[in-house]
Each structure stands twice: as C-alpha cells, then as structure tokens.
C-alpha positions in Angstrom: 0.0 0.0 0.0 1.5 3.3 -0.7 1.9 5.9 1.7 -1.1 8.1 -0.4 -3.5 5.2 0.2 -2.3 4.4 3.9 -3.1 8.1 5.0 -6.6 7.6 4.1 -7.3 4.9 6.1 -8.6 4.9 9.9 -6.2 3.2 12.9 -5.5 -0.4 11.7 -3.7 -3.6 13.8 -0.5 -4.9 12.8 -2.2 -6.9 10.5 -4.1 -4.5 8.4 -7.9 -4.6 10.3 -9.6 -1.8 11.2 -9.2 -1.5 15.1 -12.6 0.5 15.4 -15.1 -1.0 12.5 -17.1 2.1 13.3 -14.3 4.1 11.0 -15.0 2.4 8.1 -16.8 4.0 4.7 -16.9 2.8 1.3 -13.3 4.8 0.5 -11.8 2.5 3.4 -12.7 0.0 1.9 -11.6 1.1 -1.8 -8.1 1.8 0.5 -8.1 -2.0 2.0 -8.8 -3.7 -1.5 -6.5 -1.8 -2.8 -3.5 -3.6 -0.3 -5.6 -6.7 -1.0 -4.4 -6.1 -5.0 -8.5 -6.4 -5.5 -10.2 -3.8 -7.7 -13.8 -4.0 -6.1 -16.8 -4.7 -8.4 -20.5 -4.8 -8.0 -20.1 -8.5 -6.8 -18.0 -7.3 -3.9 -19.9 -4.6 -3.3 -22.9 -6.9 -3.0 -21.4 -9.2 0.0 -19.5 -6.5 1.7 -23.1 -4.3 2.2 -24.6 -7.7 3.2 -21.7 -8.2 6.1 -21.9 -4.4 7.0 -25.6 -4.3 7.1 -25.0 -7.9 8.9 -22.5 -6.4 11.4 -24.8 -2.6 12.0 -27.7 -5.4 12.6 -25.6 -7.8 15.4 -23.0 -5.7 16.0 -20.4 -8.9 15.2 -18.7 -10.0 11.5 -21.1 -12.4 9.7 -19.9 -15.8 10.0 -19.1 -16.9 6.4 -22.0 -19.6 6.3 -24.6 -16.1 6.2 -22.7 -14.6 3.3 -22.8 -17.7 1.3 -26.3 -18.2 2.1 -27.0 -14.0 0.7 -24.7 -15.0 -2.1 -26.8 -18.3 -3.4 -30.1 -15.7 -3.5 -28.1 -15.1 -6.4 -25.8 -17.9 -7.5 -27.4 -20.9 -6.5 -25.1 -23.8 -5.6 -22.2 -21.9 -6.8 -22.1 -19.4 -4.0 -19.2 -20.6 -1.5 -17.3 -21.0 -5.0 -18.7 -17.4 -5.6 -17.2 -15.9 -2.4 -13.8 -17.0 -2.9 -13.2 -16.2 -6.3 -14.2 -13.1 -5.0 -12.0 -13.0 -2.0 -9.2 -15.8 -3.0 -7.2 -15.7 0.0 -10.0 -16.1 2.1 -12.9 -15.0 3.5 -11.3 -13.4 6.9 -7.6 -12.2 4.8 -9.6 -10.3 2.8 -13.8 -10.3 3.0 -13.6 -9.2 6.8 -10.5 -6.6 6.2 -12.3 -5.0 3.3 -15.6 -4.6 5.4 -13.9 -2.8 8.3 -14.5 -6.0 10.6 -11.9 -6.6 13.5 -9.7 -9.5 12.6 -12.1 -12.7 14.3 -10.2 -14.2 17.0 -11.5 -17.6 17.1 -11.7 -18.0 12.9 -9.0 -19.1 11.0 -7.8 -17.3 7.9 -9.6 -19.0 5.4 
C-alpha cells in the first residue's frame, strides 16, 4: 500500500484490520482492496453491504456460512465457490479486512 492510500485509512492492527469497525466507509474500503491487489466490483460490493448491514444489525462479522447463504439468492449452488473467487485468500484475509471488521479471533484465515 502506498503511503497516499495508507493516510486515508482509519487506525488499523498490525495486520491490516480496522481496530474500530465504526471508521470504516466505502473509501476504506476502496483503500483495504486496494492492499488486497483487489479492484472492487458490484459483486464485492454486493457481500460486503450484506456483512456491514450484517454487522450494524448484530453488532459482530457475519460468520461466512450467512454470506454464502445471501450469495446463493443469487448464484445458486455456486455461492461458497462465488465468495472466494471473490476474496481468494479467504474470507477473513480479505472479506472481513475490506468490510472494516476486526480480525475474528476464534476464525481461521480461510
């Protein structure tokens, strides 16, 4: 990320996550793909309003198993395949980074 880019964004953890998800906009999150080496399209866009919307709702990151199911509404079957072509090194790496989540402790990476 370049130093343009990284003065844009909000407080982040050693590992790139949002410390207070509250921060985060859709410029953020422009900002975060962007050190992802993801150019965001309306597919993104689609599951990361679902997890926000998800997280303003329960006040915790969507467990992947909800996105999926949001995604199949429009991809049928193909919707785990969906969301990581969309996010290929994972759904936490990159999915829960993008949104302005907090990294999830208990989850693994993928």
């Amino acid at each position: 990320m370049d130093r343009a880019t990284e003065t844009l964004l909000p407080e982040c953890d050693a590992e790139g996550y949002l410390v207070e998800p509250g921060d985060w906009n859709e410029e953020v999150a422009v900002a975060l793909a962007i050190g992802e080496n993801l150019v965001l399209n309306e597919d993104h866009w689609d599951a990361i309003r679902f997890m926000r919307d998800y997280y303003d709702e329960h006040q915790i990151a969507a467990d992947a198993r909800f996105v999926i199911k949001h995604l199949a509404e429009r991809y049928g079957r193909d919707a785990q395949k969906k969301l990581f072509e969309l996010f290929p090194y994972g759904y936490v790496k990159q999915a829960c980074k993008i949104a302005g989540m907090r990294r999830p402790r208990a989850w693994s990476t993928g």
